[in-house]
N, CA, C and O atoms as a GROMACS GRO file, in nm:
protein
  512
    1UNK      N    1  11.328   6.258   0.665
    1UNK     CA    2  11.330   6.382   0.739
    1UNK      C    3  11.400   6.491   0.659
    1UNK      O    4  11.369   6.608   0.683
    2UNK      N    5  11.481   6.468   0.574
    2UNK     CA    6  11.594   6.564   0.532
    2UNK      C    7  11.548   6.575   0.407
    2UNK      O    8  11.583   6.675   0.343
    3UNK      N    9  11.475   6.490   0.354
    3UNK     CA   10  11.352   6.504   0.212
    3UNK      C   11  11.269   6.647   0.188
    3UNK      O   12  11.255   6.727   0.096
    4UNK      N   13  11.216   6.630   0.343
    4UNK     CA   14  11.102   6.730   0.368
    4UNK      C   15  11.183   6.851   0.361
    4UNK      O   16  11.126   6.937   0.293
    5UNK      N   17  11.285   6.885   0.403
    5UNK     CA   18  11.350   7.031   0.396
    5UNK      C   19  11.411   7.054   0.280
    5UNK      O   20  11.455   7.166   0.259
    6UNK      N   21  11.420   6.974   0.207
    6UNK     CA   22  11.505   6.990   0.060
    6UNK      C   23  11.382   7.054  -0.042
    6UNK      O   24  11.400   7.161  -0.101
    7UNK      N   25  11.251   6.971  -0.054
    7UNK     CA   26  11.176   6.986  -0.116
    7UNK      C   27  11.091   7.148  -0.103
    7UNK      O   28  11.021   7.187  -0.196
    8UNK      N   29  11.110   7.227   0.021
    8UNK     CA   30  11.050   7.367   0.035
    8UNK      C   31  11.134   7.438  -0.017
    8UNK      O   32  11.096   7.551  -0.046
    9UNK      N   33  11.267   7.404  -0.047
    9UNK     CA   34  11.374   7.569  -0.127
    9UNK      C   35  11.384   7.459  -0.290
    9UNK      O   36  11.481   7.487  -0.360
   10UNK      N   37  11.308   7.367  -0.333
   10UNK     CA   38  11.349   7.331  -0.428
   10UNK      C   39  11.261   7.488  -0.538
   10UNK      O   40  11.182   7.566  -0.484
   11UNK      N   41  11.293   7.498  -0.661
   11UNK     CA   42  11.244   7.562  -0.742
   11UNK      C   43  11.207   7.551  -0.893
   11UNK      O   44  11.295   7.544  -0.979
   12UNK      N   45  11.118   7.550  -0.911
   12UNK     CA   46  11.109   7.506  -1.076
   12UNK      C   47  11.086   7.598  -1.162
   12UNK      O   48  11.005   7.691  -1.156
   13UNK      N   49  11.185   7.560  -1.269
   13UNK     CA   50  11.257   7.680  -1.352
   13UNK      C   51  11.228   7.594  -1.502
   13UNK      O   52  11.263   7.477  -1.512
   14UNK      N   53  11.163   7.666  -1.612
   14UNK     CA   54  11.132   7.577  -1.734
   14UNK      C   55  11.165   7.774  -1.806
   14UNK      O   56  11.153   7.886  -1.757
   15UNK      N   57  11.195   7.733  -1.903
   15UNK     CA   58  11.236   7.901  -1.997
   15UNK      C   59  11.170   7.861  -2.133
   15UNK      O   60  11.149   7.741  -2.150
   16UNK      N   61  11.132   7.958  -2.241
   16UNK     CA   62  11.065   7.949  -2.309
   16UNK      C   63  11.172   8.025  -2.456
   16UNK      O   64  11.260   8.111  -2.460
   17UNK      N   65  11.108   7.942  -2.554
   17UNK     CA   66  11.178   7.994  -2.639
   17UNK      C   67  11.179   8.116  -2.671
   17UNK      O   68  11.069   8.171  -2.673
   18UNK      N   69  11.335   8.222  -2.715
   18UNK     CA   70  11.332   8.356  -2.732
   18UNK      C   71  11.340   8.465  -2.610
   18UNK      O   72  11.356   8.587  -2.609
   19UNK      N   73  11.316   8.348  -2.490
   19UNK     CA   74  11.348   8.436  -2.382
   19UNK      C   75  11.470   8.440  -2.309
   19UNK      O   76  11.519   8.328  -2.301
   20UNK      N   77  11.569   8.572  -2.227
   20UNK     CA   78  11.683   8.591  -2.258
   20UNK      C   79  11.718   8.516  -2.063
   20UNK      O   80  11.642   8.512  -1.966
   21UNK      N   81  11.831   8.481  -2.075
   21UNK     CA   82  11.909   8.427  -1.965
   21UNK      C   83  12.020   8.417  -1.938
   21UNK      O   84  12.080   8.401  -2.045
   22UNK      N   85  12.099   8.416  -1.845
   22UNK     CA   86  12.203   8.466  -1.784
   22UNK      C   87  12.302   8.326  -1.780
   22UNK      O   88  12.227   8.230  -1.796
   23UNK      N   89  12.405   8.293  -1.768
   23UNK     CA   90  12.511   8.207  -1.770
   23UNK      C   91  12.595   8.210  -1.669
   23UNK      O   92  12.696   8.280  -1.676
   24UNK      N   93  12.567   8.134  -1.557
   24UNK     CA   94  12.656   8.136  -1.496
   24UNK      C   95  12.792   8.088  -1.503
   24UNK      O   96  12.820   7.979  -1.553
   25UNK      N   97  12.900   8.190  -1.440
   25UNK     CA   98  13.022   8.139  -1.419
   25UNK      C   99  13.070   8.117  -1.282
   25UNK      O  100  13.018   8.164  -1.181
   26UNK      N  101  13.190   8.030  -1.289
   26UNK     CA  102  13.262   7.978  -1.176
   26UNK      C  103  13.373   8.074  -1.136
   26UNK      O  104  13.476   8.050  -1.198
   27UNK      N  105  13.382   8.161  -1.063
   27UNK     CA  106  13.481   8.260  -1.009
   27UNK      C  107  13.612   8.164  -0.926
   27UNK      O  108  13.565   8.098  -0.834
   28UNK      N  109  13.723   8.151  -0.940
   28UNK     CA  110  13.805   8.072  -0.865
   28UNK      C  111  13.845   8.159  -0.744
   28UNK      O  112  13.847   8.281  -0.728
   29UNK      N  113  13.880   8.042  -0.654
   29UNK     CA  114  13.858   8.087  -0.495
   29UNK      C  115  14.007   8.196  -0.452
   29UNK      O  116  14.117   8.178  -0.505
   30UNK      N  117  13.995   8.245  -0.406
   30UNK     CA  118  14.113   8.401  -0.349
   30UNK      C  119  14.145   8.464  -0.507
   30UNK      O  120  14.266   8.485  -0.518
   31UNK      N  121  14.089   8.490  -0.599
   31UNK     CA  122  14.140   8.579  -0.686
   31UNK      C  123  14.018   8.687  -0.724
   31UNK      O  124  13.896   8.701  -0.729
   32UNK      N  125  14.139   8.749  -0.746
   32UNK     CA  126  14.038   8.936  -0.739
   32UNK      C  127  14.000   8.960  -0.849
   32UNK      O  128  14.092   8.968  -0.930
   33UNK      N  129  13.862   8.982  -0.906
   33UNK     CA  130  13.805   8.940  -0.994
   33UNK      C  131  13.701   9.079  -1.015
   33UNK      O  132  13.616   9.086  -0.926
   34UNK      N  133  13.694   9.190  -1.120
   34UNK     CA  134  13.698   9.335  -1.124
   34UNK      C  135  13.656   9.421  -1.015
   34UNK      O  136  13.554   9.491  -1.012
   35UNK      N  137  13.762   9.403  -0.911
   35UNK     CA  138  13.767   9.483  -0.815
   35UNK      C  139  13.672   9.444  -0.700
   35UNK      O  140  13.654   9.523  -0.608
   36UNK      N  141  13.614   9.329  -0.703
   36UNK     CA  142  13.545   9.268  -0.597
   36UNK      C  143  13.625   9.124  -0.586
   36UNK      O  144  13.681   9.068  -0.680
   37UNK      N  145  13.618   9.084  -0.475
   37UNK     CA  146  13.652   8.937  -0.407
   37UNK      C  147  13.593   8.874  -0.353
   37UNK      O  148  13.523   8.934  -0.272
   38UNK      N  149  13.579   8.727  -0.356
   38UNK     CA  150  13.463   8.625  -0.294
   38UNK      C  151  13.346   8.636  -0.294
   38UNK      O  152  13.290   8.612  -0.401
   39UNK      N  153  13.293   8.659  -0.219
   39UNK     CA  154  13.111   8.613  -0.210
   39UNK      C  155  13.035   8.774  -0.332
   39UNK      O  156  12.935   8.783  -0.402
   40UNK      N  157  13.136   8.860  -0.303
   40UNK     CA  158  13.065   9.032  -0.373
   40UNK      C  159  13.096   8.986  -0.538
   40UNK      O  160  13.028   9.052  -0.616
   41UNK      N  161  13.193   8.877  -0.606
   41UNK     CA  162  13.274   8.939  -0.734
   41UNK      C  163  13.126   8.870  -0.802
   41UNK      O  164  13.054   8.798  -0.733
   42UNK      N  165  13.091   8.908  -0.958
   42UNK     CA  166  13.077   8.874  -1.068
   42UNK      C  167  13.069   8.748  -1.066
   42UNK      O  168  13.168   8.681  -1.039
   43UNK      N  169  12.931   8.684  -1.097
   43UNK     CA  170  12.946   8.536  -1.145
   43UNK      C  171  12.778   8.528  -1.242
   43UNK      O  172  12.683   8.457  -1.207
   44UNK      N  173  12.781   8.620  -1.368
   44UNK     CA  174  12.740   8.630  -1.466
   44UNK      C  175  12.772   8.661  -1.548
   44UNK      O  176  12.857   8.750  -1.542
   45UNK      N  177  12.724   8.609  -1.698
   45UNK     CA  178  12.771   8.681  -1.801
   45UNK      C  179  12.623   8.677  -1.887
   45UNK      O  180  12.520   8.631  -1.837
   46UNK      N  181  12.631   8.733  -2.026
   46UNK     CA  182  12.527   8.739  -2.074
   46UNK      C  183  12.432   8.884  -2.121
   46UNK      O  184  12.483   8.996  -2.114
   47UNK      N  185  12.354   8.873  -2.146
   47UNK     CA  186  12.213   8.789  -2.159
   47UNK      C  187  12.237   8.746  -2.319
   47UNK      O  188  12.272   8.804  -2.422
   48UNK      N  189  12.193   8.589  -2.278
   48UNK     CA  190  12.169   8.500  -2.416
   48UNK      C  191  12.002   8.462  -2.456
   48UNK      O  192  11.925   8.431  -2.364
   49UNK      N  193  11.965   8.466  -2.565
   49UNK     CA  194  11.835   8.406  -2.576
   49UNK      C  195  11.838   8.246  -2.628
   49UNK      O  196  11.907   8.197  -2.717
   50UNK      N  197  11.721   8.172  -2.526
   50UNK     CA  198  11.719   8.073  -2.531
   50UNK      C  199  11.686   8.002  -2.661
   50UNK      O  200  11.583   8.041  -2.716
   51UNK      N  201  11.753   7.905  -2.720
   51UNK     CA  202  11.732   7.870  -2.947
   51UNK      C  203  11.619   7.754  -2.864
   51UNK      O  204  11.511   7.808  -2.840
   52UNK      N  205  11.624   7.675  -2.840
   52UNK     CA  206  11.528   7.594  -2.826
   52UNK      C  207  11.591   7.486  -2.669
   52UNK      O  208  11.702   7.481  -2.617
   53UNK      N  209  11.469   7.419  -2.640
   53UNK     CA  210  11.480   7.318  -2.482
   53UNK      C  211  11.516   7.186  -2.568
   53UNK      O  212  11.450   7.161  -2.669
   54UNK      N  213  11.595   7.121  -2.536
   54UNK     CA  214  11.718   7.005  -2.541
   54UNK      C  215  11.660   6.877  -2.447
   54UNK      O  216  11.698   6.863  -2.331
   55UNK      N  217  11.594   6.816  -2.489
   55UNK     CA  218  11.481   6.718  -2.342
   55UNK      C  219  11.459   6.758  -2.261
   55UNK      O  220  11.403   6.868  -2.266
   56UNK      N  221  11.482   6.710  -2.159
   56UNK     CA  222  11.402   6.783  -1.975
   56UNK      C  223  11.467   6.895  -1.933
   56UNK      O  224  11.411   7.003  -1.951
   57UNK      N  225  11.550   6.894  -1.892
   57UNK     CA  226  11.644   7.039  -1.852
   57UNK      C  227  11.739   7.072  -1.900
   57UNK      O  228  11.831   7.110  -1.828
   58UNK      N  229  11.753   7.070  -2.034
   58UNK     CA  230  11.870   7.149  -2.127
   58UNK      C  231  11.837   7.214  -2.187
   58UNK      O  232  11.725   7.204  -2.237
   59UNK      N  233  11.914   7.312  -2.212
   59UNK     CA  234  11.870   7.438  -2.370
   59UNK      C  235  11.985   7.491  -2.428
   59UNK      O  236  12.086   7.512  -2.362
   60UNK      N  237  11.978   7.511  -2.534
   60UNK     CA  238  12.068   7.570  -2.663
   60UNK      C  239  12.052   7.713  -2.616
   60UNK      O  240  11.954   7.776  -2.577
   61UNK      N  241  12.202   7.750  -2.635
   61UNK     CA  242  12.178   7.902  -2.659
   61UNK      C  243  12.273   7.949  -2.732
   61UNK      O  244  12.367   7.870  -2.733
   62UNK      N  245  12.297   8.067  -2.812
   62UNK     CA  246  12.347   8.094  -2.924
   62UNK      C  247  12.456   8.204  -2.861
   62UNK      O  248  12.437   8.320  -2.824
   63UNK      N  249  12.591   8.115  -2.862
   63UNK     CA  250  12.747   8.177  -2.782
   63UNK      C  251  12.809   8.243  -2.918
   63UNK      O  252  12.802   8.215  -3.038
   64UNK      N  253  12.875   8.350  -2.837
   64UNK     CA  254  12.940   8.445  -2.915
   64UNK      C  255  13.085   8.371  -2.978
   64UNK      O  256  13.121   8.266  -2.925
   65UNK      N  257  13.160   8.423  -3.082
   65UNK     CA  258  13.283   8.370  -3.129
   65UNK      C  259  13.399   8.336  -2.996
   65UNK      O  260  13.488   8.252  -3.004
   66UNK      N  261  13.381   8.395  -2.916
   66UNK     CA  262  13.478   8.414  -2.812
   66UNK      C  263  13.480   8.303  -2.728
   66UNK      O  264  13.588   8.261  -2.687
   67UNK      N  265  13.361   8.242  -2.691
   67UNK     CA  266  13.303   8.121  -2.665
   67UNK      C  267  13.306   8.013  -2.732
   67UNK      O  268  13.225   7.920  -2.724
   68UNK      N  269  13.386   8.021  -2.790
   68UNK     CA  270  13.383   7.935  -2.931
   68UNK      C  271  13.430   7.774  -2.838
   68UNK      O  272  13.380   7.673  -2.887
   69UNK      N  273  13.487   7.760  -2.759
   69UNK     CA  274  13.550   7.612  -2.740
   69UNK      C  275  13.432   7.562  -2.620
   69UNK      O  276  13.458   7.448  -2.580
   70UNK      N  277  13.325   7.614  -2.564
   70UNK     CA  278  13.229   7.577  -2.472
   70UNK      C  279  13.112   7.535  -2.541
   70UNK      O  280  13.046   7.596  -2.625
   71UNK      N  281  13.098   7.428  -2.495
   71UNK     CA  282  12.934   7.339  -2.561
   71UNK      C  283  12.817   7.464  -2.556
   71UNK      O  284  12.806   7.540  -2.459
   72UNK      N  285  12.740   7.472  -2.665
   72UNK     CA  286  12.637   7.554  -2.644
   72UNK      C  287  12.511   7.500  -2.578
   72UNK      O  288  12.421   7.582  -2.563
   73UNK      N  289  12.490   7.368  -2.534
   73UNK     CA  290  12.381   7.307  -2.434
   73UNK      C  291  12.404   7.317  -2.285
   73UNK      O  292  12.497   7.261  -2.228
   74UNK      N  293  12.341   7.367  -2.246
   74UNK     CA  294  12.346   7.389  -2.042
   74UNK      C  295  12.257   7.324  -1.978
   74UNK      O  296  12.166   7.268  -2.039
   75UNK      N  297  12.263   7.319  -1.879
   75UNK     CA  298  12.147   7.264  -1.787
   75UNK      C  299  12.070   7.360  -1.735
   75UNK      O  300  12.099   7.479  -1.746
   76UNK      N  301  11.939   7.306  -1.658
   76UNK     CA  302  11.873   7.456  -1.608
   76UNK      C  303  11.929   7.507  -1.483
   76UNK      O  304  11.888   7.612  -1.433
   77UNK      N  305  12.033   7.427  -1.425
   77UNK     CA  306  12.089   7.470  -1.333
   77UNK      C  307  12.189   7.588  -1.333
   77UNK      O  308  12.188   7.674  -1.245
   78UNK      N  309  12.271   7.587  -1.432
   78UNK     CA  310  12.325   7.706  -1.477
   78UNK      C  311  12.274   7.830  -1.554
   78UNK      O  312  12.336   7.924  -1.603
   79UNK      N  313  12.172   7.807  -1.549
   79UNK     CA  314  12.075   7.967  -1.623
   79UNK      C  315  12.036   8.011  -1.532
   79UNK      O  316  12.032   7.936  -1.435
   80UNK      N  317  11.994   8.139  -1.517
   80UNK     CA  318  11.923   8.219  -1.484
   80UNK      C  319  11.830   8.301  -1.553
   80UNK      O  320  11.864   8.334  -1.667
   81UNK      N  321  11.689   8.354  -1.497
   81UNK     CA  322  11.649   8.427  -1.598
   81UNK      C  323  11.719   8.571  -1.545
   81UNK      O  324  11.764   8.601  -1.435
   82UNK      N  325  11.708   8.654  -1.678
   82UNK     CA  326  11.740   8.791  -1.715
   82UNK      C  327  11.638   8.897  -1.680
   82UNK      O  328  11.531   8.894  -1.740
   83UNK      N  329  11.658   8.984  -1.596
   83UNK     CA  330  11.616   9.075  -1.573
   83UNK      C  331  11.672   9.223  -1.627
   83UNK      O  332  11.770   9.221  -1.700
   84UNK      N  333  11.612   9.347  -1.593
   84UNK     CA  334  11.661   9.485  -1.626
   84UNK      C  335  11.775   9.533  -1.597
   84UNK      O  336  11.859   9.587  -1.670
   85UNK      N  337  11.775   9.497  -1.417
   85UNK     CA  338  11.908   9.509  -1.349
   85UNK      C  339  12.021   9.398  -1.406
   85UNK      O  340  12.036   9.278  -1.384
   86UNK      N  341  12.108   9.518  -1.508
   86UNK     CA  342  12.226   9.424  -1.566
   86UNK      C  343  12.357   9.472  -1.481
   86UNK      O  344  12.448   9.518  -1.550
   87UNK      N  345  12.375   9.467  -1.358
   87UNK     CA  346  12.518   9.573  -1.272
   87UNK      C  347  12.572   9.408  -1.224
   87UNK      O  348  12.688   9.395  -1.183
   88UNK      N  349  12.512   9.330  -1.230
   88UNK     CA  350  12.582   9.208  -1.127
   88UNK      C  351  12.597   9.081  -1.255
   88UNK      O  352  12.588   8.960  -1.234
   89UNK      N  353  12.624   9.158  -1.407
   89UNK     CA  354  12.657   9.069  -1.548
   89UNK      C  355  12.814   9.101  -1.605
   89UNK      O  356  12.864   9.205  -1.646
   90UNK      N  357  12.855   8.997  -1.592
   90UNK     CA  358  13.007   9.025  -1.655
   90UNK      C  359  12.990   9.087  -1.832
   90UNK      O  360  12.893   9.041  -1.890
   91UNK      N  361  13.069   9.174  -1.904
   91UNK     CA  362  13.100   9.167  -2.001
   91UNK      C  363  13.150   9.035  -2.067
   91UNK      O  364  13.247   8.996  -2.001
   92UNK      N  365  13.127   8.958  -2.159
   92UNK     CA  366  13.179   8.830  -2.175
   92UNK      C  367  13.332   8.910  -2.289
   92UNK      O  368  13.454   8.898  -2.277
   93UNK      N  369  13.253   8.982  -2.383
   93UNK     CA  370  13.366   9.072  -2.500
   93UNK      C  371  13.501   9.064  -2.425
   93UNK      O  372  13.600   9.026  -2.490
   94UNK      N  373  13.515   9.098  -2.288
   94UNK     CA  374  13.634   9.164  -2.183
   94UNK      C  375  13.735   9.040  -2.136
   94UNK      O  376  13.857   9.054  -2.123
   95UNK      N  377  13.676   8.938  -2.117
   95UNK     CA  378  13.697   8.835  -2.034
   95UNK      C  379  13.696   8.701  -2.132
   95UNK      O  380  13.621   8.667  -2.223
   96UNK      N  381  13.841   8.626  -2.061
   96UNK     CA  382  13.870   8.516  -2.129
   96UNK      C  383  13.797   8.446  -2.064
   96UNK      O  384  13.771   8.488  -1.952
   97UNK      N  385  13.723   8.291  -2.112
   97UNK     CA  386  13.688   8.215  -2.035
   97UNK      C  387  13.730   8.120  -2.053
   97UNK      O  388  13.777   8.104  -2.165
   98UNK      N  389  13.740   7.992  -1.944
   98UNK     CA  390  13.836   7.861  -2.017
   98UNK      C  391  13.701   7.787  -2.085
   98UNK      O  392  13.596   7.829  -2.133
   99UNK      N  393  13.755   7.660  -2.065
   99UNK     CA  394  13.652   7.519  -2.152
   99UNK      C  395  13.546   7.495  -2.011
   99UNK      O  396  13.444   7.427  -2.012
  100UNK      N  397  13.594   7.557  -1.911
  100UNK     CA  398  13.526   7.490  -1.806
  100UNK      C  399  13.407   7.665  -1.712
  100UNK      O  400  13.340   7.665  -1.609
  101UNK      N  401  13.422   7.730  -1.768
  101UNK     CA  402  13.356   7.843  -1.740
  101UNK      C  403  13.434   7.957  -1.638
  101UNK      O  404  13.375   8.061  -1.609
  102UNK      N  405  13.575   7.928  -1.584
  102UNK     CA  406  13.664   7.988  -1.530
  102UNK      C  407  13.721   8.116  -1.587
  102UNK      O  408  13.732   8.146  -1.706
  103UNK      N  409  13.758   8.189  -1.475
  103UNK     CA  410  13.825   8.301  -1.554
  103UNK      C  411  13.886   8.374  -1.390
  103UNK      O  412  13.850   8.368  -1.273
  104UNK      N  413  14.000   8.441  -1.473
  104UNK     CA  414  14.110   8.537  -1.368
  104UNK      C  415  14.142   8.677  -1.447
  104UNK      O  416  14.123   8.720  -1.561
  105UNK      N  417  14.194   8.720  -1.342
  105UNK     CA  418  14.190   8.853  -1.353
  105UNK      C  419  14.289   8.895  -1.286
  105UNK      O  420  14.319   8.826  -1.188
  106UNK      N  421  14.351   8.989  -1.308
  106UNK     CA  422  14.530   9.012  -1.224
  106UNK      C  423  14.494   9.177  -1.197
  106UNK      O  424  14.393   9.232  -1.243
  107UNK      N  425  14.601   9.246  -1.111
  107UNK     CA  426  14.626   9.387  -1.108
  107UNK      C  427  14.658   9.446  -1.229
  107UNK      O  428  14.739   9.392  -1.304
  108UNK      N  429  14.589   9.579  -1.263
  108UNK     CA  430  14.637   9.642  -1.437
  108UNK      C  431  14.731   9.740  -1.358
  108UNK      O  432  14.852   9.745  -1.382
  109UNK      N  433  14.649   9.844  -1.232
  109UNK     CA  434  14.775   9.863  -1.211
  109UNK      C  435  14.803   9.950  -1.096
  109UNK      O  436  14.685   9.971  -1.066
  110UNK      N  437  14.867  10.014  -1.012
  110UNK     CA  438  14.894  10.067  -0.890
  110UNK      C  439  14.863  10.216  -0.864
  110UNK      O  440  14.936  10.307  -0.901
  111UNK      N  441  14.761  10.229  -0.805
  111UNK     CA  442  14.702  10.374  -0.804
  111UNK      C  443  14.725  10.494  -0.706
  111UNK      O  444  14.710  10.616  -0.706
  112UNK      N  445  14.786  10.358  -0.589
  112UNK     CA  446  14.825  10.490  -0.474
  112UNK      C  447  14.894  10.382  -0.377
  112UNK      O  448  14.866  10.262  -0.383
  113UNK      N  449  14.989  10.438  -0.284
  113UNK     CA  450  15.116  10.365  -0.207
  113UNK      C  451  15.080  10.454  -0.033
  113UNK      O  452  15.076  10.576  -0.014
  114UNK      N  453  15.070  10.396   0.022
  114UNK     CA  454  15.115  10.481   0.133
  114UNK      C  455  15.196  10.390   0.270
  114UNK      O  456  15.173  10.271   0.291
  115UNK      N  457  15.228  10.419   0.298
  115UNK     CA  458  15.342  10.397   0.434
  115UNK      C  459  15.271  10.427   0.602
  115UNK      O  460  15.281  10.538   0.656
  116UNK      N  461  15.205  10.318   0.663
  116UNK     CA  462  15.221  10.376   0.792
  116UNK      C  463  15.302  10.294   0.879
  116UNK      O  464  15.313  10.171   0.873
  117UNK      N  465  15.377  10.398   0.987
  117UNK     CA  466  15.430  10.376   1.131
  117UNK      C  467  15.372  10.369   1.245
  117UNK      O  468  15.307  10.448   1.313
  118UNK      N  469  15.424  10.212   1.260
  118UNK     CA  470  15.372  10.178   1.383
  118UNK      C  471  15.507  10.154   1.482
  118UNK      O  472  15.566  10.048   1.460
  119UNK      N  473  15.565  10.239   1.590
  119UNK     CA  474  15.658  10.213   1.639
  119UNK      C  475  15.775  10.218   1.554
  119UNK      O  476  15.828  10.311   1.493
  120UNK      N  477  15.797  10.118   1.561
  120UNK     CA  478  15.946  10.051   1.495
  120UNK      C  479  15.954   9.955   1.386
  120UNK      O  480  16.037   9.885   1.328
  121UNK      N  481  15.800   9.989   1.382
  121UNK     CA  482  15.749   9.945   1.181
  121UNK      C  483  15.728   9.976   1.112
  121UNK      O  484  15.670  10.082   1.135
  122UNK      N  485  15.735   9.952   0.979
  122UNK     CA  486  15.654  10.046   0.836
  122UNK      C  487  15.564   9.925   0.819
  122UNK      O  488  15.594   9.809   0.848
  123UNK      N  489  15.422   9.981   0.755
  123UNK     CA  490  15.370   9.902   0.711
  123UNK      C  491  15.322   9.948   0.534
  123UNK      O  492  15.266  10.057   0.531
  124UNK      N  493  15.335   9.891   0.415
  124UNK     CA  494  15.303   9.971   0.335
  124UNK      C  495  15.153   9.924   0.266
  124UNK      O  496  15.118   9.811   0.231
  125UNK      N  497  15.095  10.026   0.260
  125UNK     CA  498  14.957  10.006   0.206
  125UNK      C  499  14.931  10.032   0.032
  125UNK      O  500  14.952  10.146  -0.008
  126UNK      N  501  14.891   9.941  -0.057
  126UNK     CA  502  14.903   9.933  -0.182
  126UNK      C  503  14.774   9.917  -0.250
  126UNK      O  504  14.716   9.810  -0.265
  127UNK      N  505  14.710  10.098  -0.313
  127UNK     CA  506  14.612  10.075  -0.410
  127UNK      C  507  14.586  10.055  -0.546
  127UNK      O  508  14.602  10.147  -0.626
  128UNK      N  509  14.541   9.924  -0.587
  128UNK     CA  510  14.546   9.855  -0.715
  128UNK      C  511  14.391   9.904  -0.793
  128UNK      O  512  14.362   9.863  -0.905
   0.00000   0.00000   0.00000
């Protein structure tokens, strides 16, 4: 029973050599990550072109120096193909990544403060 519903959102994804694709990354959970959080932040980087397919669902792709400690073989599960719209692709140049495709991001820095009263409270409001 639970076969049958798996198999209608399954999708088949094969990429061809020279054509460009996206890398997904793993965003870690409550951290603010360029100015978006959770489900809205960044979880691309890229566009890489594919060097050649690696048996059934792997492919080589050709990582920048910065990338230097991450295997260059992926699965097809972590690609995406590349489209025009590049607004939802991380800079990789900008961003450290670990061995495991992770990355954080902290406050650079405090842009505006304000104070409201409620009664016999302050509450202070802090723009990063």
């Amino acid at each position: 029973m639970q076969k049958s519903y798996v198999d209608k959102k399954a999708r088949v994804v094969a990429f061809m050599e020279g054509e460009k694709v996206l890398l997904r990354v793993s965003p870690l959970k409550g951290v603010m990550r360029f100015g978006k959080k959770g489900k809205l932040s960044h979880r691309h980087i890229g566009p890489f072109e594919v060097l050649e397919r690696v048996g059934k669902v792997d492919y080589k792709l050709p990582l920048p120096p910065s990338l230097l400690g991450v295997l260059s073989e992926f699965h097809v599960s972590i690609l995406w193909k590349c489209y025009e719209d590049l607004s939802h692709v991380l800079d990789f140049t900008s961003v450290q990544l670990d061995k495991d495709l992770t990355y954080d991001e902290g406050p650079v820095a405090i842009l505006d403060r304000q104070v409201w009263k409620l009664r016999s409270k302050n509450f202070t409001s802090v723009k990063v």
